[in-house]
Structures are given as structure tokens and as C-alpha cells.
N, C-alpha and C positions, 0 to 999 in steps of 0.2 A: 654415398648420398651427399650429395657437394654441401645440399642445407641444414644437414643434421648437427648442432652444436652449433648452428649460424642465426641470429638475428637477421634476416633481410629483409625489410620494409616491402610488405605488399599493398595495404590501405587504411587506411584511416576507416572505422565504420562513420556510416553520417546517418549522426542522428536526427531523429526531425523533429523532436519534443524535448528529449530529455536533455539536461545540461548538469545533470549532478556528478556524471561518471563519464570516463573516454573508454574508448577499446580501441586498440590496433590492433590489425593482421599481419601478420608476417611469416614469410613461405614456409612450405611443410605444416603448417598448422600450429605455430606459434602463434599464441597471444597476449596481448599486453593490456591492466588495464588500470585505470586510475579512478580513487573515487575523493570524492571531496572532502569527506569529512579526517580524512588521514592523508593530506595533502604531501607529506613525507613517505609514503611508502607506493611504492610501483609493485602489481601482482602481475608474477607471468605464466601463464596457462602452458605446460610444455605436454604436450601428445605424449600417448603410450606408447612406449619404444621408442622416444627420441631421447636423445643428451642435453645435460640441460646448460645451455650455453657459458661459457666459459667470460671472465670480466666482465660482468655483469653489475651496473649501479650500487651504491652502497645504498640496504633500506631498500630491495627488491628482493619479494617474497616468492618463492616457487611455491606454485600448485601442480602436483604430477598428474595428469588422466591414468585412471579414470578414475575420477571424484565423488566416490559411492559410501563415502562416510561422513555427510556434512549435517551438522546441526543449525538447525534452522529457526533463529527465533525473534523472524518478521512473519506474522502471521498472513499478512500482505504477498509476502513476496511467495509463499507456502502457497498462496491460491494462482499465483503465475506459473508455479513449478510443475502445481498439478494440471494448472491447464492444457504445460505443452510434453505431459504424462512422464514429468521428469522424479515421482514421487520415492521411486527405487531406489535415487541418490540419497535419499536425506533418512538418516539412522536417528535423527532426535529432534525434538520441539519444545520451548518452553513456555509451550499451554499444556496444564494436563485435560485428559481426554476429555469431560463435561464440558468445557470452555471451548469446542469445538463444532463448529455448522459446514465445513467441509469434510463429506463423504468418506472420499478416497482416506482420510487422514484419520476419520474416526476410527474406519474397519481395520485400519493397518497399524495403531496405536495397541486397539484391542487385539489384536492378535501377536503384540510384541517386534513387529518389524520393525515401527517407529518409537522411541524411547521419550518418557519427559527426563528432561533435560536440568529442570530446578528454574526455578527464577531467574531471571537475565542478571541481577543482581547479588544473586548467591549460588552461580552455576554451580552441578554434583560434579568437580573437576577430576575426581576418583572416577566416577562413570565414564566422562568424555574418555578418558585418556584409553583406559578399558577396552573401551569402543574402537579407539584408534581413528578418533574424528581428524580429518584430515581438514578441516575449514568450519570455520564458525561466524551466523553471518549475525549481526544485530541490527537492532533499530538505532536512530541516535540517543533513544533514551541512555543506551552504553555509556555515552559523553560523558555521562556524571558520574559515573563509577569507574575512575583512574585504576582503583585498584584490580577489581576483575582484568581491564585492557591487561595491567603489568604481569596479571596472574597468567594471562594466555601466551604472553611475549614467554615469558619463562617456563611454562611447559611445554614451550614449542609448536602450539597450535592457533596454526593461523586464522587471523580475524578480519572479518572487514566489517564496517560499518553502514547498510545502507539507507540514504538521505531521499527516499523517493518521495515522502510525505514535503520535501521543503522543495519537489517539481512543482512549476509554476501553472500548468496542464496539465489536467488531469489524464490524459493520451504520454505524458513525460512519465507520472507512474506507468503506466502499463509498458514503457519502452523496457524498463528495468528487464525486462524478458529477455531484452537480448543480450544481457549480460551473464543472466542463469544458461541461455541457450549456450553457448559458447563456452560456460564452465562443463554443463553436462554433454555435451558436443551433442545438445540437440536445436543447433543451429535453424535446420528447414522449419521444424515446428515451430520455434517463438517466430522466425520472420512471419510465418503464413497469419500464425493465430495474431499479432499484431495489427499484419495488412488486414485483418477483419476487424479487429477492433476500429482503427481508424475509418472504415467502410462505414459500418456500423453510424460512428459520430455523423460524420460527411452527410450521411442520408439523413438523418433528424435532423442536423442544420438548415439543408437543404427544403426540408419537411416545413410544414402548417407553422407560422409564429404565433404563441399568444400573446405574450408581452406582458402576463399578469407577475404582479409582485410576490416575491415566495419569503418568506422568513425561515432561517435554518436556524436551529442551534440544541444546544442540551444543559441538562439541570448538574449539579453536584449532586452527590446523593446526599444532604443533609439541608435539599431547596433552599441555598442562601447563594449562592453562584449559579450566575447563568456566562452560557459561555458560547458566544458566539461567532460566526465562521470569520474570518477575517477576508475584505474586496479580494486579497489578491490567492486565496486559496483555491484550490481545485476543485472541494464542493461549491464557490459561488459561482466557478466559471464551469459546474457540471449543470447548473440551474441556467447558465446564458447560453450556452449551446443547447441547453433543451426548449430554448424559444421564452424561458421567463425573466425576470430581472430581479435581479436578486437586489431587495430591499437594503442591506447595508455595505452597498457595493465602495461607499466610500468610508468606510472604517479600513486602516492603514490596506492599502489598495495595490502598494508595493511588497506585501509578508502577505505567505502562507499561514499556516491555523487558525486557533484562536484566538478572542479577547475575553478578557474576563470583566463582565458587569452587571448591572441590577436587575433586578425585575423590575424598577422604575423607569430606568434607562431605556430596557429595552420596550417597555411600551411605549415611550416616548417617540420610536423608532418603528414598531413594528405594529403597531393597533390597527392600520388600516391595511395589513399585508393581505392579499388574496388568498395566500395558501398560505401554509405552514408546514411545516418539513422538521418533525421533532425526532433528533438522532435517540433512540430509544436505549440507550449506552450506560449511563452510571444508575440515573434516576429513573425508573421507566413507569409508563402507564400503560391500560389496558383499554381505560374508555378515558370519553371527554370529562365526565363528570368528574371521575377522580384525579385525572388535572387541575382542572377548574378547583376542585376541593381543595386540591394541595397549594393553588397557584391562582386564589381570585382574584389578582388582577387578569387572567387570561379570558376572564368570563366577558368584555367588554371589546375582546379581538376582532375584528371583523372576521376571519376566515373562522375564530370559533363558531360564530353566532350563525354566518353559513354553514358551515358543516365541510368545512374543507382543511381536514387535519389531518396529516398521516404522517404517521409512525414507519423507522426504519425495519425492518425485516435485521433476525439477528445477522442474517448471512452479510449484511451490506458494511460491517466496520471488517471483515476479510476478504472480502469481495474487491481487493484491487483487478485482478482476472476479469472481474464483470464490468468494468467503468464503460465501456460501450454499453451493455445492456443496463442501465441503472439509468444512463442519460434516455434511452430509448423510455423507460418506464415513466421520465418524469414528465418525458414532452408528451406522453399518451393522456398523464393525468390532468396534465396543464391543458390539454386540446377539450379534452372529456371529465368533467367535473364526475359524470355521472360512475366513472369508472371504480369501483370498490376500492381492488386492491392490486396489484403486481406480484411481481417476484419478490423486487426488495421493499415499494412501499405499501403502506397497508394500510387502509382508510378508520381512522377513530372512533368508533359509536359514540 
């Protein structure tokens, strides 16, 4: 087999959204891929029953198929995994089972197939190794914990880092799919289930505009920090592809996440917002009253005083797999005030 132990350049994937990570193909089913946030290292995906190529870059990490031991602890990326029914691969997580709104992950935790994993922070490195975890993926939250990185370098289990929360499109998270695709060599699944997510957006953009003002953001749990989306993240450009205009489109308009500022501030900003879109995440409520109680300045909001508040559904801070369907939910609620609740949003009493 002329390509076995060969590097031969077949294609670049072309990605349409995401810019955080590259993949190459190359014959026989070699892969190559690079992510941003460990700009020094190259991962190469080598097929079961191939060799694994010979001179090969200094700081290029082999991954052998088939990759049926990988701990997983993006919870994000855990709901792309399962979408394209890739959940068989991943032997641990570092959510334990409560902190859990995907199905597949609950019933297969409880039953011991999937592992916790320990804190990203103070992974159980005696379990991983145990386990015989063959990859370990994280968020950037990793970045701050040099020491974990150096703890993986030296027990030989690879890591990567992934950066989908700092895609600039919210369609760039869901592309990450075809990164997992290509590890778990379930390639046909992530492209299709992609080419529906972007389907998905295309048609609500396409669809009814409203053009009302929407305010996103979420409390600290100790109501002194409010923290709000920042212009250039993915939930204020999941509020402009669902037809609304997201109110603080010009707070840093070039970064992804958040800012963090007042209750002052943000009324200053957000009192005549149409809607409200409160991520129901640290601090959460059940009704308007008990907002307003905890947070009276909120009682003089315009969308409070209409009745146009809703609360995230737990499933939507895991829910990268759903970003089609969450923009679909929001341009329903923005077209139809009258609309309750959704899947992921749920209207305030």
C-alpha cells in the first residue's frame, strides 16, 4: 500500500464559519489538525491499521483510531458528539451526573459507561490513566491551569484545547463537529447534521424580521455583577440572525463573551429593550417578581413592565448541538410575543 507511512496531501477541509482550528486530509485517511489555542503543536489522526508516519514535525502529537477512550470536558462539544451519536467514544466527563440536561450522557453516566472525570482543574489523573484515556479535550478555561497542561504532557495523555466559544458565528461553534467527525471517523454524520444546522439558520434569516431590541445577559450569584454579551459574540449575532437587534451591539463589537458591569450601567442601556433574554445560569429566577425583588431596578424595564422576559431552558448553556434550533426559537418569540415558551426559552410569570 504505496500510502501507508505516507503523508500525501489530499485537501484542506474549507471551513465556512469556524476559524479557530484547521484540518487536513491526506490519502488513506490520514489527518492533520491544528487548533489555536496550542499553536505549537500539530495532531495527526492516523487510521486503524495504518503506520504512523515516519519524520514527522517536532510537537506532532499521534492519535491512533479508533478513539474510544476520550474524556470529554467541553460540555458544549459533548452535545455535538452526541448529536452525530458519537457518545460510545468518550469514557469520562467533567460534569458529575446532576449538572447534566443531555439524555444520552445522563443514562450512560448512570449506568457507568461514561466516568466523572474530577474538575478540569484537579482532574482524578489515577482514573484517566486507569481508563487508558487516549485524548483529553478541554475548554480554554485549561489556559489557566499550566500545571494540569504539564501534568498531561507527562503522563502522556494527549490534550487539546478547544476555542469554539471565541468563534465569531455562532454556526463556527457548531462547525467544531467536523473536527470530532474526523476523530471518531464519523465524518458523513457531522457534515449532514451541520449542513442542517446551517439550513436551519438560512431559513430564519430568510424568514419574518422583527427588528425589536432584545437585552441578553446574566447575574453573579451574589446580584452585584451583571455580565453582559459582548457585540461581537455569538449569542448577540444569534439575536441578529433571528431578526432582533441586539441592544448592546456596540460594547467591544470585535470580542466574543462577556463584559462585566452595573445594574446602573445596564439600565442605562437596556430600560427600553423589547425583550429580555435572561441566561438563567449562576443567579437564576423562576418568576418576574422575584427578579424585580432581587433587582429593583429591573421593575422600570420596558420588556418587564410588558411581560416580555424569558429565561434560558437549562439545556441552552449545553446546547452548542442546538444553535440552529435556539435561533429558530428566538425569531418565533420575536415574531409572536404571544408565544409562552420554547424548547430552550421559557417566558417569566
Amino acid at each position: 500500500d504505496e500510502v501507508d507511512g505516507e503523508l500525501i496531501f489530499a485537501r484542506e477541509e474549507e471551513l465556512q464559519y469556524a476559524t479557530e482550528f484547521t484540518l487536513t486530509h491526506y490519502e488513506g485517511g490520514y489527518k492533520e489538525f491544528t487548533v489555536n489555542t496550542l499553536a505549537d503543536r500539530k495532531f495527526l489522526i492516523v487510521p486503524e491499521g495504518r503506520s504512523v508516519p515516519e519524520g514527522l514535525d517536532e510537537g506532532t502529537v499521534i492519535l491512533k483510531q479508533p478513539l474510544n477512550k476520550i474524556c470529554l470536558n467541553s460540555s458544549g462539544m459533548v452535545s455535538l458528539v452526541d448529536a452525530i451519536g458519537g457518545l460510545k467514544n468518550i469514557s469520562a466527563v467533567g460534569e458529575v451526573v446532576d449538572n447534566w440536561y443531555i439524555d444520552n450522557v445522563v443514562s450512560m453516566m448512570k449506568s457507568g459507561e461514561i466516568k466523572y472525570s474530577d474538575s478540569y482543574k484537579a482532574p482524578d489523573f489515577e482514573m484517566l490513566t486507569k481508563e487508558g484515556i487516549q485524548l483529553e479535550v478541554d475548554t480554554t478555561m485549561l489556559l489557566y491551569s499550566p500545571d494540569v497542561m504539564a501534568k498531561y504532557d507527562e503522563l502522556e495523555i494527549p490534550f487539546f484545547i478547544e476555542s469554539s466559544s471565541r468563534e465569531g458565528h455562532p454556526l463556527g461553534r457548531v462547525e467544531w463537529v467536523k473536527l470530532f467527525g474526523a476523530l471518531l471517523g464519523l465524518e458523513d454524520n457531522a457534515n449532514s447534521y451541520f449542513n442542517e444546522q446551517v439550513t436551519k439558520v438560512n431559513n430564519v434569516t430568510a424568514a419574518e424580521k422583527n427588528e425589536k431590541n432584545v437585552a441578553i445577559f446574566y447575574m453573579s450569584t451574589d446580584a452585584q455583577k451583571v455580565y453582559a454579551r459582548n457585540g461581537g459574540d455569538y449569542m448577540a449575532q444569534m439575536i441578529e440572525l433571528a431578526g432582533g437587534t441586539y441592544i448592546m451591539a456596540d460594547v467591544s463589537p470585535e470580542k466574543s463573551g462577556t463584559t462585566a458591569t452595573t445594574l446602573e450601567e445596564l439600565y442605562a442601556r437596556c430600560v427600553d429593550a423589547d425583550y429580555l433574554f435572561y441566561v438563567n445560569f449562576a443567579l437564576k429566577f423562576d418568576s418576574i417578581d422575584e427578579m424585580v425583588k432581587q433587582l429593583p431596578l429591573l421593575a422600570d424595564f420596558k420588556a418587564v413592565k410588558e411581560g416580555r422576559v424569558y429565561i434560558t431552558a437549562p439545556i441552552f448553556t449545553q446546547s452548542t448541538a442546538a444553535i440552529g434550533g435556539i435561533i429558530e426559537d428566538m425569531n418565533s418569540i420575536l415574531i409572536d410575543p404571544g408565544i409562552e415558551s420554547t424548547q430552550s426559552l421559557i417566558k417569566l410569570k
